[in-house]
C-alpha positions in Angstrom: 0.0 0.0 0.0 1.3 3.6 -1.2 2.0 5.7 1.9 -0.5 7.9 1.1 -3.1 5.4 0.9 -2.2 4.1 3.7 -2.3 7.4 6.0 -6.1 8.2 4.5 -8.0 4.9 5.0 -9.9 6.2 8.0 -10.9 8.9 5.8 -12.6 7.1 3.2 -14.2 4.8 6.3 -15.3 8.1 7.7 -16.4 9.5 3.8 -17.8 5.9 3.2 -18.6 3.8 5.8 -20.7 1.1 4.9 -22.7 0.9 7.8 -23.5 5.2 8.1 -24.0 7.6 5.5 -22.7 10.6 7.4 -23.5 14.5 6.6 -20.9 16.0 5.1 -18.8 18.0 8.1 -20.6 16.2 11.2 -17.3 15.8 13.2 -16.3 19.6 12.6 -19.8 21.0 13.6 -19.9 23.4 16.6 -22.7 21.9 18.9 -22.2 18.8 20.4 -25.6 18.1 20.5 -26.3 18.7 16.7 -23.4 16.3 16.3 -25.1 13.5 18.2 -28.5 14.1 16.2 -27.0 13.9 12.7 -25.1 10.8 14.2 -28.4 9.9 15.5 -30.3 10.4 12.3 -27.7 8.4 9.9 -27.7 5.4 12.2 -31.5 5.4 12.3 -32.0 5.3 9.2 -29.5 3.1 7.8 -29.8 -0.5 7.0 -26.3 -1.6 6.5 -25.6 -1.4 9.9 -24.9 -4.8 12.0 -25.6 -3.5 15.2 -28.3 -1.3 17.2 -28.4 2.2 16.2 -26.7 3.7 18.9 -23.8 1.2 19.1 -23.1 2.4 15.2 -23.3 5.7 15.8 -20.9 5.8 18.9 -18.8 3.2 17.2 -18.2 6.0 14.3 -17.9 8.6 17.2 -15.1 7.0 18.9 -13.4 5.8 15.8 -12.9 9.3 14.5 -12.1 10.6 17.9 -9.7 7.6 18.3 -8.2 8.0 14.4 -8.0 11.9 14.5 -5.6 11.6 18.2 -3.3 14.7 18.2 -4.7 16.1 15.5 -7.8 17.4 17.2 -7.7 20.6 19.3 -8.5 20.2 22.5 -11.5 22.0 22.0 -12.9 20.0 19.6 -11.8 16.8 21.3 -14.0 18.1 24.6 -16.5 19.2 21.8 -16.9 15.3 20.4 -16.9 14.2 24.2 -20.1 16.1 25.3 -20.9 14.6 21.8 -21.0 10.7 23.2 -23.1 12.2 26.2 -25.3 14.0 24.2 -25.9 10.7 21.9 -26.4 8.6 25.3 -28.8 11.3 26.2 -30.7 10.6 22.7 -31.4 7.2 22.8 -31.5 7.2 26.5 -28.4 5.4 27.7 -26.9 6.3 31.0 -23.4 6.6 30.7 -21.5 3.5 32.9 -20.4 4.6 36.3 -17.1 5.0 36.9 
């Protein structure tokens, strides 16, 4: 694999997952909570997915937040955060105690 391939495969899994069809610029938006609804919105209404809706939607969350490491500001990494909250609030998880 070229080098260049290989540093942008999470991009295209982001750009084309096959199990979300993501809006265009979700992970850069400024509200956490309109984050978690568009997240909310592609997972419910995809049917690719292999899991429950909210385990595919947080399983894209965490996978850009864990791809994009020290790349993100720390603003926007507290920004996707609140955005797993948010999400939990959505579909009415509670978030595990710690």
């Amino acid at each position: 694999m070229a080098t260049g391939a290989r540093k942008r495969w999470s991009q295209k899994v982001t750009e084309k997952s096959n199990a979300l069809d993501l809006d265009n610029g979700v992970f850069s938006k400024d509200n956490p909570r309109s984050i978690a609804r568009s997240l909310k919105r592609s997972a419910d209404r995809s049917r690719r997915r292999k899991s429950d809706p909210f385990r595919s939607a947080m399983s894209m969350l965490t996978f850009y937040l864990n791809r994009a490491g020290k790349k993100l500001s720390k603003t926007q990494r507290n920004r996707l955060e609140a955005a797993k909250e948010e999400l939990r609030d959505l579909y009415g998880k509670r978030h595990p105690a710690a």
